[in-house]
N, C-alpha and C positions, 0 to 999 in steps of 0.2 A: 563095655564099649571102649573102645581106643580112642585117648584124645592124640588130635594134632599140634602141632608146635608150630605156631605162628610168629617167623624171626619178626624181634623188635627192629626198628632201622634205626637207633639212636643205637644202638650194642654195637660195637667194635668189629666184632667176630660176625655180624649177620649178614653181611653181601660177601658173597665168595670174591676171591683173589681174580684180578684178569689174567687171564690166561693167555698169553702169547700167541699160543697154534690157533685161537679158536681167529680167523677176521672178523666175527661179529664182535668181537672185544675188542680193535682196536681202533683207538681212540682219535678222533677226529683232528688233520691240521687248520685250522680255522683262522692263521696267521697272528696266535696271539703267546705265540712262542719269549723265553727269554730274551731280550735286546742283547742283538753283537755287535760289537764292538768295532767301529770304521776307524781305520788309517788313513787321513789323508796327506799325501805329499804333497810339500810346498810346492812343488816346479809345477804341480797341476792347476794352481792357482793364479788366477790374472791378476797381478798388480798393474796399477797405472805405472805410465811411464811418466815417469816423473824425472825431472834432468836439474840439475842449478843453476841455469841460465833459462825454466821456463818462463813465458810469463805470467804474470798473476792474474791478468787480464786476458780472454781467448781472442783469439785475433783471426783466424781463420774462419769464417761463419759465412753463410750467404748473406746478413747483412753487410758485414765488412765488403766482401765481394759488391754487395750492390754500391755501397757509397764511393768503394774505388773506381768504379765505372762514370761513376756520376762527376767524379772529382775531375776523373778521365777528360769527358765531354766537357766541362764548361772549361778546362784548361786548353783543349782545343778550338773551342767557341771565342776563349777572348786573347789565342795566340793569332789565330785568323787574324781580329780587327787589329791588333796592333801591329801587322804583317802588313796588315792593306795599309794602315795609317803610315808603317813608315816607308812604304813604297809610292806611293802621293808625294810625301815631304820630298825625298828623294828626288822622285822624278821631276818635284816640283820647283826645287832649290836650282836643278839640272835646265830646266826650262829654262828659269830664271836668267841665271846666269848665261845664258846663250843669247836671250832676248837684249839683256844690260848690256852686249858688247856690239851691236848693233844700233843705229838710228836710219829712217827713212825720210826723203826728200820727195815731198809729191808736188806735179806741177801739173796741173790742170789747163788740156790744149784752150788757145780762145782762136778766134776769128781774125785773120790778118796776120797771124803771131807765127815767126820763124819758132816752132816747139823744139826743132834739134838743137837749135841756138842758146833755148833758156836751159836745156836739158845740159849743156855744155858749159855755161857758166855757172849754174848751180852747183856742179862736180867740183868746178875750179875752186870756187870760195870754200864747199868744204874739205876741201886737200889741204887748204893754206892753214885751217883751224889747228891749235895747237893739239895734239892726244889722237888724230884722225891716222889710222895707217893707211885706210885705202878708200877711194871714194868713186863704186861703177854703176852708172849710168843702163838702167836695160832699153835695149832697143823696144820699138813696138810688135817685133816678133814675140818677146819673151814677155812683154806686160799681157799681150794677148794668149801667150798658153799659162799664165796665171788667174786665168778666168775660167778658163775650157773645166775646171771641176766643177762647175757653178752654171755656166754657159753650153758647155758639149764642144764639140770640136767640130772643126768645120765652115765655121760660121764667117762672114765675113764682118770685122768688125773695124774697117775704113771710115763708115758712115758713123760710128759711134767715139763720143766725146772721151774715148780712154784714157787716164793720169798717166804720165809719165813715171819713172818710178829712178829713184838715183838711190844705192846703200849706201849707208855709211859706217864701215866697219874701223870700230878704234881698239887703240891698242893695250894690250894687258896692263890693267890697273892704272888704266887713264881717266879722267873725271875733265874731258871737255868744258870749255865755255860754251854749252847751247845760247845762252843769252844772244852773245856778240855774233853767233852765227844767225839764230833769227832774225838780226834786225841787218843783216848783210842780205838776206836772200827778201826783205821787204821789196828792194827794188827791183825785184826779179816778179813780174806778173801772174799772179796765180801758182806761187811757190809757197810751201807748209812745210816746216819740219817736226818729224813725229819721233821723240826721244821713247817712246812705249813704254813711259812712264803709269798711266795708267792701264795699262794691260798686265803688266806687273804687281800696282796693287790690287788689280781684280786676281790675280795667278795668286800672289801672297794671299790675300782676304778666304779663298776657294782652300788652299791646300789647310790653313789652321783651321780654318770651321769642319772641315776633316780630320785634321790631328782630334782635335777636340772631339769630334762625335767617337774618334776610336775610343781614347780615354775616359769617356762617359759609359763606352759599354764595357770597358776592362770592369772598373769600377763596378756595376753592376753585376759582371758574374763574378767578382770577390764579393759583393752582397750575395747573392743567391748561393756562391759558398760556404757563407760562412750559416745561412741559414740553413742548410741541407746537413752541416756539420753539428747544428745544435741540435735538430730532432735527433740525429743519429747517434748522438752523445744520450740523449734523455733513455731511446730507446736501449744501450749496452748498459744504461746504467739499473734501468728496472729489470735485464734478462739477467746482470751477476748482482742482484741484491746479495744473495747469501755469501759470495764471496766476499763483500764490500762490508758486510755488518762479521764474518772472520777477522776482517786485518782490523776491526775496530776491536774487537775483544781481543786481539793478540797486541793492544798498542798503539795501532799505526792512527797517525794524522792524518786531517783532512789535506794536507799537504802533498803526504805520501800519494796516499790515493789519486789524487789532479794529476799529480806528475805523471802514476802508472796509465792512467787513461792518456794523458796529452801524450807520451811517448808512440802510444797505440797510434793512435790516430795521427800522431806524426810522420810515422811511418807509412799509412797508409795515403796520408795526401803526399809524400814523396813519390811513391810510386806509382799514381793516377797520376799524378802533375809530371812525372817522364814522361808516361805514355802520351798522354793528352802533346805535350810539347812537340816529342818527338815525333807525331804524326803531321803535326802542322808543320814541324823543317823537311822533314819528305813531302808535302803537297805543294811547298814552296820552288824546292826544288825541284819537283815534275815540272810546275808552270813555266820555270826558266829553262830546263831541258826541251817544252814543245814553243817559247818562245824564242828560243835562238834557232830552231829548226825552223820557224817560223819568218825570219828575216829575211833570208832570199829570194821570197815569193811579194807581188805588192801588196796584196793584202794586208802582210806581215809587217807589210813598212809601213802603213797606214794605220795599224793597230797600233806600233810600238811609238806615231808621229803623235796620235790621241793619247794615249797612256801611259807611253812608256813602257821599260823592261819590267817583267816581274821577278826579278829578283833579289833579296830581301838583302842579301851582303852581310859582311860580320856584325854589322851595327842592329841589325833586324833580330838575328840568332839570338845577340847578346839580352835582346828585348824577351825575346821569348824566353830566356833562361832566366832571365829577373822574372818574368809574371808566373812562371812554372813554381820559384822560390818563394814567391809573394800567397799564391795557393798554397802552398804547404806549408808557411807560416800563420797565414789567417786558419786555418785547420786546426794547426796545435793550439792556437792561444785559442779560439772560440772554444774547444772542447774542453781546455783545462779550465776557461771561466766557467762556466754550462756545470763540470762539474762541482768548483766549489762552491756555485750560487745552490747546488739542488742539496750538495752536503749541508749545506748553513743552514736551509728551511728543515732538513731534516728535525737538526740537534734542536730545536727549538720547540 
């Protein structure tokens, strides 16, 4: 009987050789092939752009963007009131001064009494008064169309006991004796002289309770600046933790760092506090562009006899570029404080 020969699989020689022609012999790619070797060229690789005047701090961001906006607005908001506050003073110094160079003579008609006669001696004594340049008597034509805004036109007003009315305009930088003219027009019956001295300091009393409420709201949005500037300080300073704890293991002070934040944000309440400014001397100057178009017409003279011109003049500008400077300095100092008070609880 023939024995068979069963190859061992541990013997060298018992699987035949692969044999190339045969495809059932060739061997599977299953991606587990020897590793090759990759070239990579530099130029294909993204480096930052990195410059020597970046800064350490990112400044571009939509927060920066929003607090610039923000800085924008209330530096708009409190060039406004210090615009209105010094257009009041102005127009109100303006009043003023037109009211002081005037005084008024009133003589109340009586019963029996020549009125063109007292109306003609009262003119006379204040002509004689020393400081007086001119002293005119209004007829009862013109006392009576100084009623018709009050009264209407038309009206006959013969039957009614109307004051006489005498000005008395004095002369530049004269300070009259009213005394010695009062007690001259005594003997003159039912004659008053009215220096508008109280309407003056009700004018003064009205324009600084103005000044003042402007400067109360200045002050206000440099508070609400500098608090809008402290959260936004808190918040860049938790977004570059990792940078800020960098410049601490490479050396840098808490010093360093306040300054690179305060510079940041100096620059950014710079350029909010243009914009914001700059928008309020263009809304100043619209107002005085449609109120000098506005003069020709009466309405326009009635507006501008109430209120006054609205425009603000070099001395207004000057204000708005102080409060613009005052915002972008309460900016940097609150940010630089903000951050070395949050560095100090750090290190501790």
């Amino acid at each position: 009987m023939r024995r068979t020969h069963t190859p061992d699989p541990f013997e060298e020689d018992a699987l035949d050789p692969l044999d190339a022609s045969d495809p059932r012999q060739t061997p599977l790619d299953i991606g587990h092939g020897a590793p090759q070797a990759r070239v990579i060229e530099p130029s294909s690789v993204a480096t930052p752009a990195l410059t020597r005047d970046a800064p350490l701090v990112p400044v571009d961001s939509a927060a920066s963007r929003a607090l610039m906006a923000v800085i924008a607005i209330l530096t708009f908001l409190a060039a406004l009131c210090a615009g209105a506050a010094e257009i009041v003073a102005a127009n109100s110094s303006a009043w003023r001064a037109s009211v002081a160079r005037e005084a008024t003579i009133q003589i109340r008609p009586r019963a029996q009494i020549d009125i063109e006669a007292l109306v003609a001696q009262a003119a006379a004594l204040a002509r004689e008064t020393p400081g007086v340049a001119a002293a005119e008597p209004y007829s009862a034509e013109e006392s009576a169309q100084l009623l018709e805004p009050w009264l209407g036109a038309g009206l006959d007003l013969g039957e009614l006991p109307v004051p006489r009315l005498v000005v008395v305009r004095l002369e530049p930088g004269a300070d009259p004796d009213f005394t010695a003219l009062r007690a001259a027009l005594a003997d003159i019956p039912g004659a008053s002289l009215d220096d508008h001295g109280q309407w003056i300091a009700r004018l003064s009393a009205m324009a600084n309770t103005v000044v003042a409420v402007g400067v109360a709201l200045v002050v206000l949005v440099l508070v609400a600046a500098g608090l809008a500037v402290a959260f936004a300080t808190r918040g860049a300073m938790a977004g570059n933790r990792e940078i800020v704890e960098v410049l601490h293991y490479v050396g840098a002070d808490d010093g360093f760092i306040a300054r690179e934040f305060q510079n940041r944000f100096l620059r950014m309440g710079l350029k909010g506090a243009a914009i914001g400014g700059g928008l309020a001397v263009l809304l100043f100057a619209l107002f005085g562009r449609l109120s000098a178009s506005w003069r020709a017409s009466p309405a326009g003279d009635q507006i501008e006899a109430l209120f006054g011109g609205f425009e603000v003049g070099w001395r207004g500008a000057a204000v708005i570029v102080v409060i613009a400077l005052a915002v972008s300095g309460v900016t940097a100092i609150v940010s630089g404080l903000s951050v070395k008070r949050m560095l100090a609880g750090a290190s501790q």
